[in-house]
C-alpha atoms as an extended CHARMM CRD file, in Angstrom:
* protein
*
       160  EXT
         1         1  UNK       CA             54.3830000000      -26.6660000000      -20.1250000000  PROA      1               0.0000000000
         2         2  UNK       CA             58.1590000000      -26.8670000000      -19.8130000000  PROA      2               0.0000000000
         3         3  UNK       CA             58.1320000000      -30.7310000000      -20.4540000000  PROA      3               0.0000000000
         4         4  UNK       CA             55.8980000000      -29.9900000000      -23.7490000000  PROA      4               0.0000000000
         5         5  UNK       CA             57.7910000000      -27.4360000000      -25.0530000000  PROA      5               0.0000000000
         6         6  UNK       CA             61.1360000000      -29.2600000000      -24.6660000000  PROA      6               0.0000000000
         7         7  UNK       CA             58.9760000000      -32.8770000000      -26.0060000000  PROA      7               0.0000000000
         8         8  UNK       CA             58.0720000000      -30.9240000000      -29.4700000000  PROA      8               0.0000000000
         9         9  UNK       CA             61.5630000000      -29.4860000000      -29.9990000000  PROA      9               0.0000000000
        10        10  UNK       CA             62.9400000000      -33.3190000000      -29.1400000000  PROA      10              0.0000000000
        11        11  UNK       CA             60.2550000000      -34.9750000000      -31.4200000000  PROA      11              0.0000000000
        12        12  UNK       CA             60.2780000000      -32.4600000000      -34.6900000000  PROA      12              0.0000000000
        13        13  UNK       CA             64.4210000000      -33.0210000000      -36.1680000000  PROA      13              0.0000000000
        14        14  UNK       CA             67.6530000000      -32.4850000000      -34.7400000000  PROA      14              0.0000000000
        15        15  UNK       CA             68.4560000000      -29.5710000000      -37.2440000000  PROA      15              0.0000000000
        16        16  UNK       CA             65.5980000000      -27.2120000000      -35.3310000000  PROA      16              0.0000000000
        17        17  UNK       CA             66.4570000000      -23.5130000000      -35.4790000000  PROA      17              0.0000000000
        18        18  UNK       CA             63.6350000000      -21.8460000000      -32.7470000000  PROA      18              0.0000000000
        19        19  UNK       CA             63.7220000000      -23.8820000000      -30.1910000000  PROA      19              0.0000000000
        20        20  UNK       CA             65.8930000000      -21.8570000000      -27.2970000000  PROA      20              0.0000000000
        21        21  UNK       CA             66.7670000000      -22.6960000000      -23.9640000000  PROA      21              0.0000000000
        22        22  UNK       CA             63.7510000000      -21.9240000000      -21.8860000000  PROA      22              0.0000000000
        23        23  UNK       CA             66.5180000000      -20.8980000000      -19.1750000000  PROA      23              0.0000000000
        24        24  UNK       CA             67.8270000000      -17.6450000000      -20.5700000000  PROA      24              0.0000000000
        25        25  UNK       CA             65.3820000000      -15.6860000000      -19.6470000000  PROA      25              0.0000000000
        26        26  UNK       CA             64.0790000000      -15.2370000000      -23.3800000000  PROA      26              0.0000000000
        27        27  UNK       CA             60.5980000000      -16.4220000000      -24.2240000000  PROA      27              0.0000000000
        28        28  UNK       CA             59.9610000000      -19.6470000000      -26.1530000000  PROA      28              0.0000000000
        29        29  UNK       CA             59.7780000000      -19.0060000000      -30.1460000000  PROA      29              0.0000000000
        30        30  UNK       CA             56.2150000000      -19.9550000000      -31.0090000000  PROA      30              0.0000000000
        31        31  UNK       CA             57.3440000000      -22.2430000000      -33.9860000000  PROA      31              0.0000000000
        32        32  UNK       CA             59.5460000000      -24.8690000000      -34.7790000000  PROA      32              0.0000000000
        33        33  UNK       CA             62.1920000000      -25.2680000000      -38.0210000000  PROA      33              0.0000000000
        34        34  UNK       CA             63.1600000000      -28.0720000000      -39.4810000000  PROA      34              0.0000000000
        35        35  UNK       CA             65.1600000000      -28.7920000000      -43.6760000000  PROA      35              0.0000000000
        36        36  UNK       CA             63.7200000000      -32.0180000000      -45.1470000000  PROA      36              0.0000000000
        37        37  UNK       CA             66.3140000000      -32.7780000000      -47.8190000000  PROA      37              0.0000000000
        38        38  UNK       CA             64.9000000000      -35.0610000000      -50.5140000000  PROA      38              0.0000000000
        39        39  UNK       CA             65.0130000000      -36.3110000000      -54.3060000000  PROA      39              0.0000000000
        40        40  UNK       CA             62.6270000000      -36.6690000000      -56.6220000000  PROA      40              0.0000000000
        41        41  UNK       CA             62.6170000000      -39.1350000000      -59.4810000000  PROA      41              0.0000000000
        42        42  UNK       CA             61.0830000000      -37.8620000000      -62.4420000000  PROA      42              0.0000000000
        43        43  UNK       CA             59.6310000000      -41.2090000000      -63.2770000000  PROA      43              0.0000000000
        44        44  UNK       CA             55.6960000000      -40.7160000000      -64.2510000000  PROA      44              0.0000000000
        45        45  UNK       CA             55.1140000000      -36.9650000000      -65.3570000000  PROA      45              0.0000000000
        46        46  UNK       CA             52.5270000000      -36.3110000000      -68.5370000000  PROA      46              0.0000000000
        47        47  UNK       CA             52.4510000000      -33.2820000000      -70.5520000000  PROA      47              0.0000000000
        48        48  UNK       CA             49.0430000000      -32.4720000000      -71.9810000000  PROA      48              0.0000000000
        49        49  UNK       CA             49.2460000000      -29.8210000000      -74.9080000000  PROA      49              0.0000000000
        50        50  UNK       CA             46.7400000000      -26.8230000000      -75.1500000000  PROA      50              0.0000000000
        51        51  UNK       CA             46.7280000000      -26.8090000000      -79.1880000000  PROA      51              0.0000000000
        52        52  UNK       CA             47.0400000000      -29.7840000000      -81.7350000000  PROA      52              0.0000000000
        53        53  UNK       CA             50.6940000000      -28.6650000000      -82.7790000000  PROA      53              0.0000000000
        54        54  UNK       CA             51.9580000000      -30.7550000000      -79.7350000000  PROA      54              0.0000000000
        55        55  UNK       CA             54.9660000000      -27.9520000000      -79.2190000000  PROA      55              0.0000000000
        56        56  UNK       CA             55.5960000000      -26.1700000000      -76.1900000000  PROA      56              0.0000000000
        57        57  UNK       CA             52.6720000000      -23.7820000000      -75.7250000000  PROA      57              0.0000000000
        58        58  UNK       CA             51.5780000000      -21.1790000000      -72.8310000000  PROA      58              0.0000000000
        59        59  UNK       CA             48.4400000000      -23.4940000000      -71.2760000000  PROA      59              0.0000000000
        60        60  UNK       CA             50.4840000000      -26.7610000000      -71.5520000000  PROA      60              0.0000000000
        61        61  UNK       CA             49.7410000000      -28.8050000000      -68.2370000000  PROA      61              0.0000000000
        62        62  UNK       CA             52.2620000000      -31.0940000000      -66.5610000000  PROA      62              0.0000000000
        63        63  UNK       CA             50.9580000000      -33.2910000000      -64.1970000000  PROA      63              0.0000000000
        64        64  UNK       CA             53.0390000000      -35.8300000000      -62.0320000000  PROA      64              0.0000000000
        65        65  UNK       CA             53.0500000000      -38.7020000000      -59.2570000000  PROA      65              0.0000000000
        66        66  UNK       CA             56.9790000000      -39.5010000000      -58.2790000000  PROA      66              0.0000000000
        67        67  UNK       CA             58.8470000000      -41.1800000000      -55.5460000000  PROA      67              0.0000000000
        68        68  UNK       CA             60.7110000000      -39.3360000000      -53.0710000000  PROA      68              0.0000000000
        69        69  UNK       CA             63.8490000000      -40.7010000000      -51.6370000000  PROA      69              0.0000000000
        70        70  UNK       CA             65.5780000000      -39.7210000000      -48.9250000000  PROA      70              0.0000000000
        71        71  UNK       CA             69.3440000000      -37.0470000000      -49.1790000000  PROA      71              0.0000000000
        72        72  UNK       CA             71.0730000000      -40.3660000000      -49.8080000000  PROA      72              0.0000000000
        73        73  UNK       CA             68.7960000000      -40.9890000000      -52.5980000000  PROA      73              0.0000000000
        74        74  UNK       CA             69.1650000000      -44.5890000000      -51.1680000000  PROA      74              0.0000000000
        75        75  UNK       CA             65.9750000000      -45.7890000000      -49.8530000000  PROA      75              0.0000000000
        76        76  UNK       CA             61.8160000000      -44.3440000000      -50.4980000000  PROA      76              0.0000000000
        77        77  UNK       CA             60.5090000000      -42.3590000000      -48.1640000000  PROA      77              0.0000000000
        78        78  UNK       CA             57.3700000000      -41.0660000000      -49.8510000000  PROA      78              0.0000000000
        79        79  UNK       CA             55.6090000000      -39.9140000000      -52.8840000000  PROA      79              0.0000000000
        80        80  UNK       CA             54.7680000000      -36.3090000000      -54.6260000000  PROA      80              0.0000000000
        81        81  UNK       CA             52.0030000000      -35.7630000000      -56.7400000000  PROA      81              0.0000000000
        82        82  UNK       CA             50.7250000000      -32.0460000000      -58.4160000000  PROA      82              0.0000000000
        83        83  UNK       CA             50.3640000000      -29.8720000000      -61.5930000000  PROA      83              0.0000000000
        84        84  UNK       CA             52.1590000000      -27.3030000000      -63.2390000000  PROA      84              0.0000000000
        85        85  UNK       CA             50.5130000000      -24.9980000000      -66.1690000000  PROA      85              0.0000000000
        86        86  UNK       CA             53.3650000000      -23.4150000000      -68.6550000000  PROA      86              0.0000000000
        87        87  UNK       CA             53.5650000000      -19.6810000000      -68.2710000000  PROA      87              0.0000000000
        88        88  UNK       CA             56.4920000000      -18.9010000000      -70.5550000000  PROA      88              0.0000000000
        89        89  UNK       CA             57.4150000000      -21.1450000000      -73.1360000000  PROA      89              0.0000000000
        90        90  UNK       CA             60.8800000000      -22.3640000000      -72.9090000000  PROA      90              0.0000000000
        91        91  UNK       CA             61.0550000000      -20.7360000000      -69.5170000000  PROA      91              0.0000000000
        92        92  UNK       CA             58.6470000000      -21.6420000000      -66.7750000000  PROA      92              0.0000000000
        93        93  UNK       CA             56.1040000000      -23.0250000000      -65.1320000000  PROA      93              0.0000000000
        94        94  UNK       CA             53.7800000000      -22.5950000000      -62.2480000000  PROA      94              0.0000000000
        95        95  UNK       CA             52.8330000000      -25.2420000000      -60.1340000000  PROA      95              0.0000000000
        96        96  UNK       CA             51.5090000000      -26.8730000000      -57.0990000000  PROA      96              0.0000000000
        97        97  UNK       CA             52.1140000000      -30.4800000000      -55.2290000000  PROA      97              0.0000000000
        98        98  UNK       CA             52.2630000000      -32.3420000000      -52.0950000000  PROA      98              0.0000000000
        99        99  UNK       CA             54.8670000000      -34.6820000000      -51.0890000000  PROA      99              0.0000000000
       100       100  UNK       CA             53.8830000000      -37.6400000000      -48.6160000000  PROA      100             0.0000000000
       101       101  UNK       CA             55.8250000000      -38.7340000000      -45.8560000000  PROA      101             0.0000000000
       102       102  UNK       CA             55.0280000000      -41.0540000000      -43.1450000000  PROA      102             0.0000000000
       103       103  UNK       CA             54.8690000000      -38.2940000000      -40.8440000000  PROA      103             0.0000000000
       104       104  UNK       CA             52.2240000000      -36.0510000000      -42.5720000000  PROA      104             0.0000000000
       105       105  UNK       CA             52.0040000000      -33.9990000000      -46.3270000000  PROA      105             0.0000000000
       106       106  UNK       CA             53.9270000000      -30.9370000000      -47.1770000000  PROA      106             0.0000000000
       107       107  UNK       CA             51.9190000000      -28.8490000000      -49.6670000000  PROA      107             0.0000000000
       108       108  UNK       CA             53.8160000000      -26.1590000000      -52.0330000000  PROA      108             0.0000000000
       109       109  UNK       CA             52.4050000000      -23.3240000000      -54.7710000000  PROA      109             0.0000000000
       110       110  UNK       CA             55.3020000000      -21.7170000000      -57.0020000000  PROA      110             0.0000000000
       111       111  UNK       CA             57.3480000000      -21.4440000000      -60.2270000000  PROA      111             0.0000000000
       112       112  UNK       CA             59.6940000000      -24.3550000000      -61.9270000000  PROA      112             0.0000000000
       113       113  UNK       CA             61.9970000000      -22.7620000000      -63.7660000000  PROA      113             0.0000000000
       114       114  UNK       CA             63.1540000000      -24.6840000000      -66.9590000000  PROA      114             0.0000000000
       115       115  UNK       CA             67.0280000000      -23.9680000000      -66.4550000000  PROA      115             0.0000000000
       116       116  UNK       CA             67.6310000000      -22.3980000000      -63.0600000000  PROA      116             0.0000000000
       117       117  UNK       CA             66.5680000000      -23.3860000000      -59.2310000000  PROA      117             0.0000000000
       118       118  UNK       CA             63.5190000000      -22.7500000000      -58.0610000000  PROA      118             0.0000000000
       119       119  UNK       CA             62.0370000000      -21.4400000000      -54.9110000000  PROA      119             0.0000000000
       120       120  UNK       CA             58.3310000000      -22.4080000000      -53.8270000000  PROA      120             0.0000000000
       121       121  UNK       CA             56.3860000000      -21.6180000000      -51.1660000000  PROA      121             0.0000000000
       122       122  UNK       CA             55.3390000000      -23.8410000000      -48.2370000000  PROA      122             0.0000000000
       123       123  UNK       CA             51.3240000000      -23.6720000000      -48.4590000000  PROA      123             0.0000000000
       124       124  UNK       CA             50.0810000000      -25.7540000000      -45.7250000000  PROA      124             0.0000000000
       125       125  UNK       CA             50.4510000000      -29.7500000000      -44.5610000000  PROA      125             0.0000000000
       126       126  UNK       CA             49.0510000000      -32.3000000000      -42.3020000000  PROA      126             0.0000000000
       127       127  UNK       CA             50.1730000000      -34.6020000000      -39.4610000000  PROA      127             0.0000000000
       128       128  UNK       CA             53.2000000000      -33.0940000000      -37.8900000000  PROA      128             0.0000000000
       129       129  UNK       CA             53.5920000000      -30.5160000000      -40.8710000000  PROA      129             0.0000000000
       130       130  UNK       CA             49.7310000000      -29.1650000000      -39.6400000000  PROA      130             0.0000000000
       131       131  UNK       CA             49.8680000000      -25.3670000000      -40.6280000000  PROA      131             0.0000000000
       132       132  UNK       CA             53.5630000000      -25.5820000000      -42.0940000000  PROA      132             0.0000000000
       133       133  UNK       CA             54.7530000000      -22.5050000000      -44.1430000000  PROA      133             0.0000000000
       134       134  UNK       CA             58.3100000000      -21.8860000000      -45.3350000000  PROA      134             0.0000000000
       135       135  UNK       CA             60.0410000000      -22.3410000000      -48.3330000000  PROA      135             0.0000000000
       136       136  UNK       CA             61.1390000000      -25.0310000000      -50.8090000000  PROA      136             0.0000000000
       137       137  UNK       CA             64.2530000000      -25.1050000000      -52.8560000000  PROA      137             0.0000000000
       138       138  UNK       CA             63.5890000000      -27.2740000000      -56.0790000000  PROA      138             0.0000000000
       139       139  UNK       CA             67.4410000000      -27.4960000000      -58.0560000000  PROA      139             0.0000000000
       140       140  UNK       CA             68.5630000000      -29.8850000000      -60.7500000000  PROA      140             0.0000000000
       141       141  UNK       CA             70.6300000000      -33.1100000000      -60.0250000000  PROA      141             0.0000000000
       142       142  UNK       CA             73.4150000000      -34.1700000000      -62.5040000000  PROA      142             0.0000000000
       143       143  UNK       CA             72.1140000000      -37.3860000000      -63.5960000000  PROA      143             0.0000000000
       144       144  UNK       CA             72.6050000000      -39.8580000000      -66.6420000000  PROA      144             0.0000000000
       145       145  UNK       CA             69.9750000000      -39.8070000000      -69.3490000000  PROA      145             0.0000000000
       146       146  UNK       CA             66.9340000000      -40.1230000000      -69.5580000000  PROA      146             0.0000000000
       147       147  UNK       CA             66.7690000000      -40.1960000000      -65.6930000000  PROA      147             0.0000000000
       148       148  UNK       CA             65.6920000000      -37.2520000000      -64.3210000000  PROA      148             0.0000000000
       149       149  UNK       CA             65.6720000000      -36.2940000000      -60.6020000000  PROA      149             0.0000000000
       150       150  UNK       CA             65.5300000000      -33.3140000000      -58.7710000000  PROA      150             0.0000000000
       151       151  UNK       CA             66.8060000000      -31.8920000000      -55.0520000000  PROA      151             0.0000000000
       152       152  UNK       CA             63.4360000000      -30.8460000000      -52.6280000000  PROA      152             0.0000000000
       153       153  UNK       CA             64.6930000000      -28.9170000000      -50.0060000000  PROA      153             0.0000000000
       154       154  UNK       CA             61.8290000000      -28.0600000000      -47.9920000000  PROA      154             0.0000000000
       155       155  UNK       CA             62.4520000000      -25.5160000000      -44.7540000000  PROA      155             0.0000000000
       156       156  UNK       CA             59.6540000000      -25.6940000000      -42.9020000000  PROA      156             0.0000000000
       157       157  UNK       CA             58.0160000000      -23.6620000000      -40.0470000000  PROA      157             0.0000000000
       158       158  UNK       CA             55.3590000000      -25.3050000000      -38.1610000000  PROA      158             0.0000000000
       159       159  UNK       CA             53.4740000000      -23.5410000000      -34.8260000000  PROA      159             0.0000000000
       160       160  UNK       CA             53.3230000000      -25.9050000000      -31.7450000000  PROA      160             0.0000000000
């Protein structure tokens, strides 16, 4: 048991925040932490209208499929794809997605604000990311028209 336990804190990331020394005496958290740190490129996102007038209306849907890079934003390491239905024009959005990474999806349910950060919650993933929960940070990057990225910063909790 001791050579599992120490196996799944070795395997998940080196920025793990639960996994104790089994020697002092306390008993092993039940969960491991780990802060993906990704961005988004806005590349391929549609906006489908709920009236004819084509403006900004509560009932718009945005729907998405991106690539993820990694904190460098220097190479790939996945895709995201979701939906997010306007709530308050000019002000927000709520939405779900799932990023894929080669070690398993990351699933998240929440509001995009239009001009603030966002937090989302962590709603389930696959792979090593089975049963995740946590939070996602979603904030704006300063880039050069028309590009549009974002910052993901997913902390995640998964069970072992």
């Amino acid at each position: 048991m001791r050579f599992a336990f120490s196996m799944v804190c070795l395997v998940a990331s080196t920025a793990l925040v639960g996994c104790g020394d089994e020697g002092d005496g306390q008993p092993a958290p039940d969960f491991v932490r780990r802060t993906i740190e990704l961005v988004e490129h806005a590349d391929n996102e549609t906006v489908t209208h709920a009236d004819a007038t084509m403006m900004d209306t509560v009932g718009d849907i945005l729907t998405f499929a991106n690539p993820v890079f990694d904190k460098a934003n220097a190479n790939q390491v996945g895709t995201d794809q979701g939906y997010c239905v306007r709530t308050e024009v000019g002000k927000s959005w709520e939405c779900e997605w799932t990023v894929f990474l080669s070690e398993g999806q990351i699933s998240v349910a929440g509001p995009f604000f239009d001009a603030e950060e966002s937090e989302l919650a962590i709603t389930g993933g696959t792979g090593i990311y089975a049963q995740a929960s946590g939070e996602m940070r979603l904030g704006f990057r300063d880039t050069p028209a028309p590009k549009v990225e974002y910052n993901f910063v997913y902390d995640v909790i998964v069970p072992y």
